[in-house]
C-alpha positions as CSV (number, residue, x, y, z in Angstrom):
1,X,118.8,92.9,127.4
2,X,120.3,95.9,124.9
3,X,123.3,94.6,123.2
4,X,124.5,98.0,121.2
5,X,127.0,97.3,119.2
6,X,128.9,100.7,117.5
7,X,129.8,98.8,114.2
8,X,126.2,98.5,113.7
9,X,124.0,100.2,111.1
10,X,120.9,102.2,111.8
11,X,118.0,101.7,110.1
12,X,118.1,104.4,108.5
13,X,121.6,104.1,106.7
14,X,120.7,100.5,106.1
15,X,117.7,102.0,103.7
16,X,119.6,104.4,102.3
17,X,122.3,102.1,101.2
18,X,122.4,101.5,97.3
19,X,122.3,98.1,98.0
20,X,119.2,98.0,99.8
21,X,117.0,100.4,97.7
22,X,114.2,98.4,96.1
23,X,114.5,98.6,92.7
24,X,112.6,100.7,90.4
25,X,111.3,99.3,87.3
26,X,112.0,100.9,83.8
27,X,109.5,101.5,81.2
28,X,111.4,98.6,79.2
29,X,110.7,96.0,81.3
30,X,106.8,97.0,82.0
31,X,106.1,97.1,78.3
32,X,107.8,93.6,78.5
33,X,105.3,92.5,81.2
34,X,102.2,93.8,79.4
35,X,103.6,92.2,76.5
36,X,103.7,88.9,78.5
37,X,100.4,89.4,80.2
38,X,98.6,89.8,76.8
39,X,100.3,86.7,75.0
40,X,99.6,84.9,78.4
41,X,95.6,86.2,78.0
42,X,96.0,84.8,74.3
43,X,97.5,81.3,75.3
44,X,94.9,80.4,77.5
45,X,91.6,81.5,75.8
46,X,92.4,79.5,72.5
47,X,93.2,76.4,75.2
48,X,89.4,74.5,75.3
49,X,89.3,73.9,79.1
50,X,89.8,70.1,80.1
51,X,89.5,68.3,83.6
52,X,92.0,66.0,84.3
53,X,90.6,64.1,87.4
């Protein structure tokens, strides 16, 4: 059963709406995540591994 309604958006103009773009990231915010990744690498080698069983 095809239920077309005219008020409806294609999927096209649905992609191509602002809204619905997916966003791209800046070179601020990837220096920010290597920045995280590092201090993240940093944290958890000085941490002496324990099991807590």
């Amino acid at each position: 059963m095809t239920n077309h309604n005219d008020q409806e958006l294609s999927k096209h103009e649905v992609q191509r709406t602002e809204l619905n773009k997916m966003p791209v990231p800046d070179k601020q915010r990837e220096e920010f995540a290597k920045e995280m990744v590092e201090d993240a690498k940093e944290a958890f080698s000085q941490q002496p591994a324990q099991d807590n069983e």
